[in-house]
Structure formats: C-alpha cells, structure tokens
C-alpha positions in Angstrom: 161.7 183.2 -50.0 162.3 179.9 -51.8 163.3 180.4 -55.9 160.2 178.1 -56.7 158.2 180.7 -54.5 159.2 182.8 -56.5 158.6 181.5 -59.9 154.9 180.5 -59.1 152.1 182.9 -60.7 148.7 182.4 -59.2 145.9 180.8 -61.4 142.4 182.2 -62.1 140.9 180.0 -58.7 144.2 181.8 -56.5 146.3 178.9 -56.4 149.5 179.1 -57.2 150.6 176.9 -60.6 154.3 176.3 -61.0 155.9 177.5 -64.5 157.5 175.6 -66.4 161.0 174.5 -64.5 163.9 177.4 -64.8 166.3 175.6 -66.6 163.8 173.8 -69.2 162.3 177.4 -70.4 165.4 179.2 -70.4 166.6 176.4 -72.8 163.1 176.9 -74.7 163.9 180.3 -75.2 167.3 179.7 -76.2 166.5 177.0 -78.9 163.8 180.0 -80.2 166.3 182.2 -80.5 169.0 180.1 -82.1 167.1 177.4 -84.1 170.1 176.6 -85.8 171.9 175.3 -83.0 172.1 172.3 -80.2 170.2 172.9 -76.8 174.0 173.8 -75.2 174.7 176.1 -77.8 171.7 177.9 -77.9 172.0 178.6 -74.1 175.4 179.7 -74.1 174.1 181.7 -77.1 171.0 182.8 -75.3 173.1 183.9 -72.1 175.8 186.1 -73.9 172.9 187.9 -75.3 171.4 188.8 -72.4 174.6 190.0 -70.8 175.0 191.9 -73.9 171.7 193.6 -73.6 171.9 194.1 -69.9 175.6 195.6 -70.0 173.8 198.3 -72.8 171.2 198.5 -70.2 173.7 199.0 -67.8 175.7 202.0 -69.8 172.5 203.8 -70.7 171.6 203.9 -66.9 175.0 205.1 -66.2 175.2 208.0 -68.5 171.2 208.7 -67.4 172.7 208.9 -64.0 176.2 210.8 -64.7 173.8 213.6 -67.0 171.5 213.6 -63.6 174.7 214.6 -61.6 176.1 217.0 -63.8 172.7 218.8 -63.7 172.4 219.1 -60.1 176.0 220.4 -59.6 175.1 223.2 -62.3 172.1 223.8 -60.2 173.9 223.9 -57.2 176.2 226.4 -58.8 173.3 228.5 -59.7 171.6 228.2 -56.2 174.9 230.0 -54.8 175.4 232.1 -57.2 172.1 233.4 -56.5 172.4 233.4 -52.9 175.7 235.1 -53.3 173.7 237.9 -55.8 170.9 238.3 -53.0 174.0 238.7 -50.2 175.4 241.9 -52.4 171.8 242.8 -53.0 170.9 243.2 -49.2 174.3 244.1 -48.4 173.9 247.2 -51.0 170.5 247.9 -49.7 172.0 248.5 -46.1 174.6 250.6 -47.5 171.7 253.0 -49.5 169.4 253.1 -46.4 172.3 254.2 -44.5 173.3 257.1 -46.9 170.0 257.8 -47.3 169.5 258.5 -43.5 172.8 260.5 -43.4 171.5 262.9 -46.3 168.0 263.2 -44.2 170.3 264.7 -41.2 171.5 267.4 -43.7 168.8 268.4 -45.0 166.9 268.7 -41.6 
C-alpha cells in the first residue's frame, strides 16, 4: 500500500481527499509547538519530543509487560503447588482406604 494511500481519509460523498502533504503538517505542528523558533528548529524540536514521549511510552509498556510476566510465573507456581497438594491428597486418600479395608478384615 502506497504512503499517500495511506494518508487519504475519505470525504462525506466516499471519495478519498488527500491531507495536507506529510512533511508540510508535520512542520505545521512543529511551528505550533515551538512558536518561538524557525521551521528547522521547530521540527527537530518537534521530533525529539515525540521520541521522548514514545521512549516513556515504550518503558510504561515494558514494565506493563514485565508485571504481566511476573504474575503468571507466580500463578504458575501456585497451579503446581496445588497440583502437587491434590497428588499428596489422593495419594493419602489411597493410603486411608487401604487401612481402612485392612481394619474391616479384623473386625470380620
């Protein structure tokens, strides 16, 4: 798909209208931003901010994910635990049924 493709947002008759030209409303936004300073500037200016924001982006997503994985491994420690728990259980339960049976042969 072709980046003017992309860029395109369809009117209210369906057609597609083309935006305003990458470069010329990046540099729009940058001169909003940074008023003070020359079309260049503001850009460069413009740019380093959103690398900013998306690196904090970035890290927020990263620690989401890392507190994601530390959860299912403590899960996954409690699912075995469990399972180990419910292996003694029915382990023990054998045992009793078995020394129950043997007491039931005395006392007949």
């Amino acid at each position: 798909m072709k980046i003017t493709a992309l860029l395109n947002e369809m009117n209210d008759s369906g057609q597609a209208k083309m935006n305003m030209p990458l470069d010329k409303d990046l540099i729009y936004k940058a001169r909003n931003m940074f008023p003070g300073y020359d079309s260049q500037q503001a850009l460069t200016l413009y740019m380093a901010r959103q690398v900013q924001d998306q690196e904090k982006t970035d890290s927020t997503q990263n620690k989401l994910i890392d507190t994601h994985k530390r959860e299912n491994e403590r899960l996954r420690s409690v699912i075995d635990n469990l399972g180990q728990e419910l292996s003694d259980f029915e382990q023990q339960s054998a045992e009793t049924d078995q020394e129950v049976q043997r007491l039931k042969q005395f006392n007949d």
